[in-house]
VOGU-3710 file (C-alpha; in Angstrom, 3 decimals, decimal comma):
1> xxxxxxxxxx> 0,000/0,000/0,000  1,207/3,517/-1,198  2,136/6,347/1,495  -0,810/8,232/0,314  -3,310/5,478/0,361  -1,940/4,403/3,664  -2,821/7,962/4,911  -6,277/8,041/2,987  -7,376/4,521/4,908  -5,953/4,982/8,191
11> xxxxxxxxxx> -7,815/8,957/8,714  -11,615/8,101/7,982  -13,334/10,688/6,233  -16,143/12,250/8,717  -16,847/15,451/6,337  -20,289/16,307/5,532  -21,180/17,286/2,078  -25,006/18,240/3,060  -27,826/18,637/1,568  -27,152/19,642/-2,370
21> xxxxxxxxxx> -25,664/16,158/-3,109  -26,975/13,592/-0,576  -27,572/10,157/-1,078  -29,795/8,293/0,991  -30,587/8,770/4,966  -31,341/5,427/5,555  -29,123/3,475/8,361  -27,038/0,905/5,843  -26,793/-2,586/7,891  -23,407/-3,841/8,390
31> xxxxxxxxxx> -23,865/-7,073/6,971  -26,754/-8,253/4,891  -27,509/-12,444/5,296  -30,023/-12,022/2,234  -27,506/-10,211/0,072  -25,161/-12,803/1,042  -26,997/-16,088/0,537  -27,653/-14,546/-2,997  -23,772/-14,152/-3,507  -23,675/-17,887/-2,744
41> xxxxxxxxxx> -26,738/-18,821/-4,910  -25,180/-16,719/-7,920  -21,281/-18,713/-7,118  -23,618/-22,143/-7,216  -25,527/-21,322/-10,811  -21,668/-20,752/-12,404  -22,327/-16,596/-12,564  -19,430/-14,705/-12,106  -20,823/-12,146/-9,281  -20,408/-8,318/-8,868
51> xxxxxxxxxx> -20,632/-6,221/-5,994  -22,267/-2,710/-5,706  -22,228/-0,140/-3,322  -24,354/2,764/-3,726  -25,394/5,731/-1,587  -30,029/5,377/-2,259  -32,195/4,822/-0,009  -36,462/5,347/-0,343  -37,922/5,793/-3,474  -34,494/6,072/-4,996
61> xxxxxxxxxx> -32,919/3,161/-3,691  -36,429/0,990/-4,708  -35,198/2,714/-8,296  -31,577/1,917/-8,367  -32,625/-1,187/-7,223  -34,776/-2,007/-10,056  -32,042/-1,164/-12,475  -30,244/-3,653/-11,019  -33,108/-6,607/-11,347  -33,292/-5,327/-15,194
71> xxxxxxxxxx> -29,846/-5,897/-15,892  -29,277/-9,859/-13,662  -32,464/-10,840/-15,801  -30,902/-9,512/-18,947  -27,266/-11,064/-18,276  -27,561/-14,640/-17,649  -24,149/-15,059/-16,905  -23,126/-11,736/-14,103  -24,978/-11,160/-10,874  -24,976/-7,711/-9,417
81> xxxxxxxxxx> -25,210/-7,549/-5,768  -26,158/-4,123/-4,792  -25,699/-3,147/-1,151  -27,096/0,519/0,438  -24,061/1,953/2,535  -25,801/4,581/4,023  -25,802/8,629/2,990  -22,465/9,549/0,668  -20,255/10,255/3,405  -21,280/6,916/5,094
91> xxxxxxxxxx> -20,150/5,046/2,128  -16,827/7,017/1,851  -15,960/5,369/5,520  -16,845/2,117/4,447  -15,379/2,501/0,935  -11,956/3,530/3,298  -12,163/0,916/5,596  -12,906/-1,978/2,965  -10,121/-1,267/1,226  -7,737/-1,202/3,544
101> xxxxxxxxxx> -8,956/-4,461/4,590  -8,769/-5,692/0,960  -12,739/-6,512/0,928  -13,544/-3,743/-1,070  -16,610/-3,592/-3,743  -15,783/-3,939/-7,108  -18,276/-1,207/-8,498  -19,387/2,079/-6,077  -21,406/5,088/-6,147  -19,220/7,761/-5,548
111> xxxxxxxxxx> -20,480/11,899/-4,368  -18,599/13,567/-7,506  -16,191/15,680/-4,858  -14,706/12,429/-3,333  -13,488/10,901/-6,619  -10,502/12,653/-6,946  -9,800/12,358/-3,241  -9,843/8,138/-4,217  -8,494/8,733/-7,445  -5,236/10,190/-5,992
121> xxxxxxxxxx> -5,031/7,114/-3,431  -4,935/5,297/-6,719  -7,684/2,663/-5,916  -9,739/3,919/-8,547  -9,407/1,835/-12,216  -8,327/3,496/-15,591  -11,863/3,294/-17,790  -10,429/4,537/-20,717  -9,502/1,207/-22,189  -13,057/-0,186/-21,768
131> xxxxxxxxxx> -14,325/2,893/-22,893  -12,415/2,139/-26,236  -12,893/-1,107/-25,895  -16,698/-0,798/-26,113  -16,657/1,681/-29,396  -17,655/4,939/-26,410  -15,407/8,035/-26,108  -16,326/11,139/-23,564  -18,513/12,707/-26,634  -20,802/10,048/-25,488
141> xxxxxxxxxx> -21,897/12,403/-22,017  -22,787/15,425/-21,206  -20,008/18,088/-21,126  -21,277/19,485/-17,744  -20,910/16,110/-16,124  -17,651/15,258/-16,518  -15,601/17,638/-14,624  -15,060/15,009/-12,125  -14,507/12,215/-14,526  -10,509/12,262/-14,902
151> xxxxxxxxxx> -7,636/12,598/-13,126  -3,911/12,857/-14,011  -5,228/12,178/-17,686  -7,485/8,943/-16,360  -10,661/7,925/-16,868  -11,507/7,174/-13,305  -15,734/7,192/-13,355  -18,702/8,124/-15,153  -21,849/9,786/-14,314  -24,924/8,445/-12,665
161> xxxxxxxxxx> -27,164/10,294/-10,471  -26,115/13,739/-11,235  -27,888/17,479/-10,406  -27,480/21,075/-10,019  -28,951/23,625/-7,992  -31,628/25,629/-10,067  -33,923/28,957/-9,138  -37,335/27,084/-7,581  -40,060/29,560/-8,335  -43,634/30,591/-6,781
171> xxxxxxxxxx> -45,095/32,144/-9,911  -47,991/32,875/-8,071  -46,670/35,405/-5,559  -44,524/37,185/-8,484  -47,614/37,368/-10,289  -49,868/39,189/-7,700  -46,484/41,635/-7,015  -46,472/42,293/-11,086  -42,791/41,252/-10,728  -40,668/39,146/-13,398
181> xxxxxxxxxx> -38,558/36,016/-12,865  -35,212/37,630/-11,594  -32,236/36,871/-14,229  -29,550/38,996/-12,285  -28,303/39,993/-8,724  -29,855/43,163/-8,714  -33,220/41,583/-10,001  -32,988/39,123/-7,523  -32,976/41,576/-4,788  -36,097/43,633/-5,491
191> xxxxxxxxxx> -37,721/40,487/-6,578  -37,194/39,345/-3,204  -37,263/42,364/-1,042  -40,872/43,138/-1,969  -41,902/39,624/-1,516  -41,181/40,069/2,387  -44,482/40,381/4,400  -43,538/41,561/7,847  -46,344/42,313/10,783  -46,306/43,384/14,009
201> xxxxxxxxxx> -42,545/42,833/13,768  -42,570/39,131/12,452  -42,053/38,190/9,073  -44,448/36,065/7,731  -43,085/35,614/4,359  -39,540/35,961/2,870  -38,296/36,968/-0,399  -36,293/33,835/-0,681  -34,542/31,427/1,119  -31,391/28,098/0,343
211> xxxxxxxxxx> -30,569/25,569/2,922  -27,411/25,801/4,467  -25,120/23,942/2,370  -21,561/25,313/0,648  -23,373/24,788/-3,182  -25,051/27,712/-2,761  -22,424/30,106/-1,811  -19,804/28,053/-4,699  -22,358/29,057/-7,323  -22,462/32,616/-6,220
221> xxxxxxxxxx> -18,392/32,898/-6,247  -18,441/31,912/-9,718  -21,437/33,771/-11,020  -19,403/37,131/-9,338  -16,189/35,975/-11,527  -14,360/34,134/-8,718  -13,166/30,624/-8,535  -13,004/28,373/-5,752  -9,053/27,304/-5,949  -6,443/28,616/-7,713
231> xxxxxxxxxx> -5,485/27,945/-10,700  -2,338/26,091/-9,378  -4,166/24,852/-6,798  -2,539/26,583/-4,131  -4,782/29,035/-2,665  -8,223/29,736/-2,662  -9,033/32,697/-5,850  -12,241/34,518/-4,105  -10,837/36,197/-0,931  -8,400/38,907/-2,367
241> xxxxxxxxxx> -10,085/39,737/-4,977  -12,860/41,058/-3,261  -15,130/38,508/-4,814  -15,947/36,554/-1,421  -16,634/39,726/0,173  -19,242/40,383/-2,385  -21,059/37,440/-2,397  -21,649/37,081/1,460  -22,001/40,838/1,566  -24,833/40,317/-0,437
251> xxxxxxxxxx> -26,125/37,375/1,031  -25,977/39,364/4,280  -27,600/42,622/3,164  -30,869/40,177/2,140  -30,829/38,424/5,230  -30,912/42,080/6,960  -34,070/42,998/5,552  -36,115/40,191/5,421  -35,082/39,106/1,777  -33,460/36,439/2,767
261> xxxxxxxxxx> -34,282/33,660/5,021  -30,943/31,643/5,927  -31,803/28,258/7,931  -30,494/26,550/11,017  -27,662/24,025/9,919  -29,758/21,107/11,286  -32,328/19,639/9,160  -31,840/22,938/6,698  -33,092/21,059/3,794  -36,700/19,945/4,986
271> xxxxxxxxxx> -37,205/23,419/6,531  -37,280/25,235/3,699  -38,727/22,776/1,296  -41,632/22,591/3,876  -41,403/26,795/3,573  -41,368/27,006/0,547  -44,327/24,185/-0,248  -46,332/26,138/2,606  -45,640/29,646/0,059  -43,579/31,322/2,819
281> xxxxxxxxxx> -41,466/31,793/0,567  -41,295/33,063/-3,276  -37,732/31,975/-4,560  -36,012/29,176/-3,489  -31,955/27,904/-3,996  -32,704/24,177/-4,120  -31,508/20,564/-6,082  -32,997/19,674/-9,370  -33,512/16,586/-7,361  -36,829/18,444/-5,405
291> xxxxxxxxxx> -38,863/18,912/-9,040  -40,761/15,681/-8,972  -42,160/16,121/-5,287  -42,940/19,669/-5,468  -44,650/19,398/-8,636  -47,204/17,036/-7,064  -47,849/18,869/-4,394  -47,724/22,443/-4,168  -50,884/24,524/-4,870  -49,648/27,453/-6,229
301> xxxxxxxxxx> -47,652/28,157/-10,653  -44,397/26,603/-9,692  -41,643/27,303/-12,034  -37,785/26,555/-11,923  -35,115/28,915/-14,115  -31,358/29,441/-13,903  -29,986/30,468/-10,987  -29,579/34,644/-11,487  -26,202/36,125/-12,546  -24,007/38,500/-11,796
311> xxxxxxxxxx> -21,330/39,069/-14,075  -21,841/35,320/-15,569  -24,267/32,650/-15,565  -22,564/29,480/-13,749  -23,712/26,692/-11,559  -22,031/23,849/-9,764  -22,955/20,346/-10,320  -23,920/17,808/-7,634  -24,727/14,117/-7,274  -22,624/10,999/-7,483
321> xxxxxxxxxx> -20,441/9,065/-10,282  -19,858/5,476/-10,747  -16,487/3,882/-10,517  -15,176/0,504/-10,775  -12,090/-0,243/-8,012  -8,634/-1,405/-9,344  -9,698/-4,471/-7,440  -12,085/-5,374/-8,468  -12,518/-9,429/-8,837  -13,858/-9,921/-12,534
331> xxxxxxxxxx> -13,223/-6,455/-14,202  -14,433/-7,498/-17,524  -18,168/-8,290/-15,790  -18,177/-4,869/-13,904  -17,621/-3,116/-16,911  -20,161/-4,983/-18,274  -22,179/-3,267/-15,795  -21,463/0,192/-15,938  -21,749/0,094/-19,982  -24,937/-1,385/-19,511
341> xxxxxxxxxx> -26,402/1,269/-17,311  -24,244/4,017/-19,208  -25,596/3,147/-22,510  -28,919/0,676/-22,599  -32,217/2,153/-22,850  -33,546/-0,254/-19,731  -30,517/0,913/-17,583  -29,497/4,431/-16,698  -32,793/6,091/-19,005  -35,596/4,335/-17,195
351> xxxxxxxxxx> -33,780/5,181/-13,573  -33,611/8,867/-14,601  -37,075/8,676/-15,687  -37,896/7,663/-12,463  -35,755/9,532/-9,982  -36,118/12,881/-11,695  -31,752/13,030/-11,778  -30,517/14,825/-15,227  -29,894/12,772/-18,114  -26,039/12,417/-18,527
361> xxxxxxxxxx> -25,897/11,121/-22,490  -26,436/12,804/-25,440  -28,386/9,764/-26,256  -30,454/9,893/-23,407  -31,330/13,626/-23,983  -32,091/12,729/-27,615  -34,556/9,690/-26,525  -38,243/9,696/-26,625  -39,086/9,198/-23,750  -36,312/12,562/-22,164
371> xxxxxxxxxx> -38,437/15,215/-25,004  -41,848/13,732/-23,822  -40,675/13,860/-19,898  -39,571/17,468/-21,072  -42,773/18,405/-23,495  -45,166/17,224/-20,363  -42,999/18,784/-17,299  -40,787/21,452/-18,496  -39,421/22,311/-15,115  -37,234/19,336/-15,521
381> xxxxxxxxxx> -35,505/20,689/-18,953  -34,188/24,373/-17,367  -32,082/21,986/-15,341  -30,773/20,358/-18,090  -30,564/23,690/-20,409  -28,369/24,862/-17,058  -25,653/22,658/-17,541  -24,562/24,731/-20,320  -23,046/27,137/-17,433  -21,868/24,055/-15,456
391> xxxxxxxxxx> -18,312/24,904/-13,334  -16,600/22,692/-10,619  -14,470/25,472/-9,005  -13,975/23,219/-6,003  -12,350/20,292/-7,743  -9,192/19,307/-5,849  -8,139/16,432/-3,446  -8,323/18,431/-0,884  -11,984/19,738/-1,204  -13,382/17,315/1,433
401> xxxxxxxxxx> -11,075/18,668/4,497  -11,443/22,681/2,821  -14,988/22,228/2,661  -15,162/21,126/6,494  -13,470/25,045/6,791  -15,671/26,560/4,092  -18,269/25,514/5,941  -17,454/27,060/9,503  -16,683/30,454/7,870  -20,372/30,141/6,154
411> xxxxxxxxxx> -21,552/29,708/9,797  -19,294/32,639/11,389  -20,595/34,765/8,700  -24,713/33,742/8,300  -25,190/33,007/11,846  -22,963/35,161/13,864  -22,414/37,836/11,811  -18,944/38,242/11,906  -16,563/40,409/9,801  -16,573/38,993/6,131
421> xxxxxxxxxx> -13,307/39,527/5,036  -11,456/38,863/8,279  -13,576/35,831/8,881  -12,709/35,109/4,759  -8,842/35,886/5,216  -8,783/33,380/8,170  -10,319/30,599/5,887  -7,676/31,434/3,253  -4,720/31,158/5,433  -6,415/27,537/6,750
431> xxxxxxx> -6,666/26,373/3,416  -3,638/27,310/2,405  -2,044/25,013/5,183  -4,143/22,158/4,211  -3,310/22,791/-0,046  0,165/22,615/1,507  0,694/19,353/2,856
//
C-alpha cells in the first residue's frame, strides 16, 4: 500500500457534504444475510458475481434497485449484488475501511467531490480502455458532467445520479407583485425584497430562502467571476479579490431585511422545502432533485429557471459518479455493468425517468421518452438547459477537508455575523495550510 493510500485509509473521512448532493438517509446494515446467501446462490448457478455499493435509499434506492433486477435478468451469466451503505459520506468510511482491509466492492457510487480524493489514493481503475474497448469516447456524455470524470489524464468514473442547484419559483406570488422572474443579482434583490411580508414585527413571508449547504455560496463565487481554488491549486481565488466579500455581503444585506431567510444548519433542507411548499417563501436555492415532489404537491404556478447572474451565468454540479475499483474481482463483468447502465435504454434512461436526476448522455437527452418527460414537465428541462453554465471550481483532493473550513466560515458569517473579510482571510490562510501538505 502507497504512502498516500496508507494515509487516505488509516484517517476516515467524517466530512459532511449536506444537503445539495446527498444520497440516501437510511441506516445501511453492516452485513446483509439475504444479500449474502444470494452471492452464494449466484457462485452455485456458475455466474461470475459483482458487488455494488451505492449511496439510495427510499424511493431512490427501490429505483436503483430495479435497475439492477433489469440488468441480472438480462445477463444470464453476471450477478450484481447491490448493497445501500448509508448517505455519501457513510459510504466514503466504508469505501476507506474496505479497502484497507482488501474486501472492497468492485463497483461504487461515488459523491462527484470524493473521486478525486480516491483517485489520488490510486484505488480507482483506468476506464479509458473499456471505454475504447466498447466503441464509447467522452462525446458520449454530457459536457457538464464530466468535470469530475478524470484525473492525471485517467478515466476514473462516469456519471450516474447527477444534479445542479436551479432557481425554484412561486409564480404565483410574483404574479400578484407584477414582478418578473429575476435573471440577475440586482433583479434578484427587489424580486425578493418586496416579496417580504412583515407584521407586528414578524415576518411572515420571505423573499427567498437556500438551505445551508456550501453549493449555494460556490455558485455565487463563480457567477461574481471568482473561482473556488487557484489555478495552481494553491490558494483559494475569491478572498483577495474582493469577490468573497461580495457574495456574502450580499447574502448578508438580504438576510438584513427580510429578503433572505438563511436556515439553522440542522435539518436545513426539509425546513425550507416545507417553507417554501407552505408559500412562505417566493424563490427558493434548491436541487434539481426536489422537481418531482414539489410538482405534485404544491398549490400554487411553480416554475424553476437558472440560478440569477451576476457578471456570468454558472452553476455547480452535484450528485454521485460510478467507478469501478482497481480491485475489483472480474473487471471485464463490472464493466459490463457500468456500460450497460451508461448506454442501454432499460438501464441508466428508465432510472432517470424515475428519480427525476438529469440525463447524462447525449443519447439519453435525444430519446423519446427525455423530449416527452420534457414536453409534459418542463421544469425538468431548465435543469438540463443549465448545464450549459456548469463549473466545478472546487475540484481538488483536498476539497473534502477545505470544505469542512468553508463551511465554519459560512456559519461565522450567516449566523454570527462576523466580519466577512477577516472571517474570509482566516479561511484562506487555513486552506492554504491544508493545499500545503
Amino acid at each position: 500500500m502507497s504512502n498516500k493510500l496508507s494515509v487516505m485509509m488509516t484517517a476516515p473521512l467524517v466530512l459532511s457534504l449536506l444537503a445539495g448532493c446527498s444520497g440516501g438517509t437510511q441506516q445501511a446494515n453492516e452485513s446483509n444475510p439475504a444479500e449474502t446467501a444470494k452471492t452464494s446462490e449466484s457462485a452455485k448457478a456458475g455466474k461470475t458475481t459483482v458487488q455494488f455499493w451505492h449511496s439510495l435509499g427510499g424511493k431512490n434506492g427501490e429505483y436503483m434497485d430495479s435497475l439492477i433486477q433489469r440488468f441480472n435478468e438480462s445477463h444470464k451469466d453476471i450477478e450484481v449484488v447491490g448493497t445501500f451503505q448509508g448517505s455519501y459520506d457513510e459510504t466514503v468510511t466504508k469505501l476507506q475501511q474496505s479497502i484497507a482491509a482488501k474486501k472492497g466492492p468492485d463497483i461504487t457510487m461515488l459523491e462527484r467531490a470524493y473521486v478525486e480524493f480516491f483517485a489520488d489514493a490510486d484505488v480507482l481503475e483506468d476506464l479509458n480502455p473499456y471505454l475504447k474497448g466498447s466503441n464509447l469516447s467522452e462525446d458520449f456524455f454530457i459536457p457538464g458532467f464530466m468535470g469530475h470524470s478524470t484525473f492525471n489524464k485517467k478515466l476514473v468514473s462516469l456519471p450516474l445520479n447527477r444534479s445542479t442547484p436551479i432557481m425554484h419559483i412561486n409564480k404565483t406570488l410574483l404574479d400578484e407583485k407584477g414582478l418578473a422572474i429575476p435573471t440577475t443579482w440586482d433583479e434578484l434583490q427587489k424580486v425578493s425584497e418586496a416579496l417580504v411580508v412583515k407584521e407586528n414585527g414578524q415576518y411572515k413571508r420571505y423573499g427567498m430562502t437556500m438551505p445551508y449547504d456550501t453549493w449555494y455560496p460556490l455558485a455565487m463565487i463563480s457567477q461574481a467571476g471568482g473561482k473556488f481554488f487557484s489555478d495552481d491549486k494553491k490558494t483559494v481565488d475569491f478572498v483577495e479579490n474582493g469577490v468573497g466579500l461580495r457574495t456574502f455581503k450580499f447574502l448578508k444585506d438580504l438576510q438584513s431585511t427580510g429578503a433572505l431567510y438563511y436556515p439553522p444548519a440542522k435539518d436545513s433542507g426539509e425546513i425550507t422545502n416545507q417553507m417554501f411548499i407552505d408559500g412562505k417563501v417566493g424563490i427558493f436555492y434548491q436541487s434539481t432533485g426536489n422537481i418531482g415532489s414539489f410538482s405534485g404537491i404544491v398549490k400554487f404556478d411553480y416554475v424553476t429557471a437558472f440560478l440569477p447572474k451576476d457578471k456570468v451565468f454558472a452553476n455547480p454540479t452535484g450528485g454521485a459518479n460510478i467507478a469501478m475499483l482497481s480491485s475489483a474481482a472480474d473487471k471485464k463483468a463490472a464493466w459490463e455493468f457500468m456500460r450497460w447502465v451508461e448506454t442501454d435504454p432499460q438501464g441508466g434512461l428508465q432510472f432517470i425517468l424515475q428519480s427525476g436526476y438529469l440525463p447524462f448522455t447525449k443519447a439519453m437527452v435525444e430519446s423519446k421518452e427525455i423530449k416527452e418527460l420534457w414536453a409534459k414537465e418542463p421544469n425538468r428541462k431548465v435543469a438540463y438547459d443549465q448545464l450549459q453554465y456548469a463549473v466545478d471550481t472546487n475540484k481538488d483532493v483536498a476539497w473534502p477537508e477545505v470544505n469542512k473550513e468553508f463551511l465554519s466560515a459560512t456559519e461565522a458569517i450567516m449566523y454570527d455575523s462576523k466580519d466577512i473579510q477577516s472571517t474570509l482571510s482566516t479561511f484562506k490562510k487555513e486552506t492554504d495550510r491544508i493545499l500545503a501538505k
